[in-house]
N, C-alpha and C positions, 0 to 999 in steps of 0.2 A: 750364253744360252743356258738352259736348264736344264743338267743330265739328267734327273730323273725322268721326266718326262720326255726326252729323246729320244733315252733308253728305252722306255716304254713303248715309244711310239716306233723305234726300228725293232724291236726284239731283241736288244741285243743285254748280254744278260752280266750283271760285275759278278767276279768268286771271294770267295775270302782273302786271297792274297792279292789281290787288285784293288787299287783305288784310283777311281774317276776324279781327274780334276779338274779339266774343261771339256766344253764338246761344242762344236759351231756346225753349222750345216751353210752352204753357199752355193751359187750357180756361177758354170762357166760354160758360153756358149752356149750348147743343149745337154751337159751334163750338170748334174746335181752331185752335191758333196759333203762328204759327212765327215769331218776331223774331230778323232778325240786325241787327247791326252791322258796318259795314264802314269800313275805311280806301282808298279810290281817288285812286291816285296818273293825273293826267294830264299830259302832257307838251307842252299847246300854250296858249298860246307857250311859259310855261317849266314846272318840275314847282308843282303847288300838290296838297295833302293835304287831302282833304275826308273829312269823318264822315256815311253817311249810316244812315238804318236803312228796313230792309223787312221789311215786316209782310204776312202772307198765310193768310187762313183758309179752314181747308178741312171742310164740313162735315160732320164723323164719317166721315173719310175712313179707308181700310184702314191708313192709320201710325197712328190718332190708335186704331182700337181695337184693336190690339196691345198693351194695357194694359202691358206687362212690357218691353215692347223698350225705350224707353230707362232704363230702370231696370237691367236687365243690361248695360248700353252701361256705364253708372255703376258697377255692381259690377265691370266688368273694368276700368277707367279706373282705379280705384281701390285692385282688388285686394281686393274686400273678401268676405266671408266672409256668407253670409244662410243663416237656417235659418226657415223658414214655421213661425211657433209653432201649437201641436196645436189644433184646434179652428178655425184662422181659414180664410176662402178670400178669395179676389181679390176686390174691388170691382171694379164694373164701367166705372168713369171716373178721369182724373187729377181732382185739386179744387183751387181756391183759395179762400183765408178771407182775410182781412182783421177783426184785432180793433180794435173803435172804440176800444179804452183802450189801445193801443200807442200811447207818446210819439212814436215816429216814422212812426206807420200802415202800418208795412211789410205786405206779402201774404205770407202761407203759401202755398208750392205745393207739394203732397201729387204728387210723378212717379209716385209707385207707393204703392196701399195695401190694407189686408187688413182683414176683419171677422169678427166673431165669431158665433157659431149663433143667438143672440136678438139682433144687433145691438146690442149695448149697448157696445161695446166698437171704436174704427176706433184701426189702428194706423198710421199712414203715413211715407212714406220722402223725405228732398229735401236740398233746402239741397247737395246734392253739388258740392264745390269741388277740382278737381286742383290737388295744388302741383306748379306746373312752373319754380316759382325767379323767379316775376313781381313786378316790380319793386313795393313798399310791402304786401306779402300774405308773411302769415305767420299758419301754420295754430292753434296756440295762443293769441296775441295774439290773432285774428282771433275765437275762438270765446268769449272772457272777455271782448272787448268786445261780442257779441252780449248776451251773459247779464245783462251790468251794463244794456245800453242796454234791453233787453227782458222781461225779471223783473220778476215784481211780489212786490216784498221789502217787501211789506206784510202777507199774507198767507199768504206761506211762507218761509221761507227757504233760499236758494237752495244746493245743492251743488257742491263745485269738488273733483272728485276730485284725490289727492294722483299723481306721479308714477307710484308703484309700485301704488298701485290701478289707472290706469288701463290699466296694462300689461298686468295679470293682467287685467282683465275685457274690454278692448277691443284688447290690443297696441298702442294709444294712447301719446304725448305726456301728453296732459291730457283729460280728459272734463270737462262740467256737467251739471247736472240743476236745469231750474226750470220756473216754470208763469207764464204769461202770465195768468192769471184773468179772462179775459175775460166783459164781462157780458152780449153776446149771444154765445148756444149754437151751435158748431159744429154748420150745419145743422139748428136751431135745435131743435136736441134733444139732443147733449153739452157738457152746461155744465161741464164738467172737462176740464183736459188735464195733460200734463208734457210738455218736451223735455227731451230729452238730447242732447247732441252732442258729438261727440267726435274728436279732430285729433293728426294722425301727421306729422312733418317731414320733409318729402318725399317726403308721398303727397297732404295735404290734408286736410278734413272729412266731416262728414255728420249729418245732422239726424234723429234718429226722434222721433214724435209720437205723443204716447198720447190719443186722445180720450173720454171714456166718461161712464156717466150715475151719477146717485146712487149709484144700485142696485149699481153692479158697481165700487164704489171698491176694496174690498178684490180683488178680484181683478186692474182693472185694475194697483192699486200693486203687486201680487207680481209682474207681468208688466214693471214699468218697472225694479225691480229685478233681474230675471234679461235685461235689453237684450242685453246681449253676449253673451248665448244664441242673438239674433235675427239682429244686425248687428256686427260688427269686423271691422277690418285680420286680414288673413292674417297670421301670425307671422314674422316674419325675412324677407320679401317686400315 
């Protein structure tokens, strides 16, 4: 996530002997969550560098239902381009998943997501990583080792758009497209997903997620193929 603007948007304020080095905000249940991480330098007796993290929930507070505010934080951080495809409207919460058949049990955090007129169909938005030239992160490398470590290339296999595809469809470096196939249903009722993600050099990533049910396969798949309809980089920006 983007401390400045998180900072901003909680009030909460850095001093000269602090430094901000990550911040995520998440929902569990009906609480909302704010984790930073911080570097505090002290100066007595001599300088020592301590890492701590604070964590603070606040119960559906007026940040946490602003569904969209840090999700436009992310699209201007980012620069990216979002068009609400025809038919969906706002969910009314951020989500996280956890698939049990991820090798490395990572969480999915949906910042922002959108559903369709029968439900059948949640689109969501995350994974937003700025490149700001940080030391061992690199936006292509960074989303082809997502895709290897988190694809199940048992049951699909997995896409790795070539250069010049990803350009035209995302103004992209490189895009992928795979499905984690998990065997519990996102909110136990979308047993289908796809991501796609897709990373620009010297802007960073971004994750969209296609969640849906038997019933709406074919529509959700036309929908994960016109992505950069939904989300890409701005062109030459």
């Amino acid at each position: 996530m983007f401390i400045s603007a998180i900072l901003k948007n909680t009030k909460i304020k850095r001093s000269g002997n602090v430094k901000i080095c990550r911040a995520w905000i998440g929902q569990e249940d009906q609480y909302c969550y704010l984790v930073i991480i911080m570097k505090i330098h002290t100066f007595n007796p001599k300088p020592i560098l301590l890492c701590a993290a604070f964590v603070t929930f606040l119960q559906m507070s007026a940040f946490c239902q602003k569904y969209d505010r840090i999700f436009k934080i992310c699209l201007d951080e980012l620069n990216l381009e979002y068009t609400l495809p025809a038919g969906f409207s706002e969910r009314d919460s951020t989500t996280s998943f956890k698939c049990k058949d991820d090798l490395y049990n990572k969480t999915t955090t949906l910042v922002y997501s959108v559903i369709n007129k029968d439900s059948s169909i949640i689109i969501g938005f995350g994974d937003f990583i700025r490149d700001r030239g940080q030391q061992y992160y690199e936006p292509v490398s960074n989303i082809l080792k997502r895709q290897k470590s988190e694809a199940d290339s048992l049951h699909f296999s997995s896409l790795v758009y070539h250069q010049q595809k990803a350009d035209k469809k995302f103004n992209a470096d490189n895009a992928v497209e795979y499905t984690k196939n998990c065997s519990d249903a996102f909110l136990d009722k979308y047993n289908n997903d796809r991501y796609v993600l897709a990373a620009r050099k010297g802007k960073g990533e971004f994750t969209i997620v296609f969640y849906f049910t038997d019933a709406a396969k074919d529509k959700a798949l036309q929908l994960v193929r016109e992505a950069s309809g939904i989300l890409k980089f701005r062109k030459n920006q």
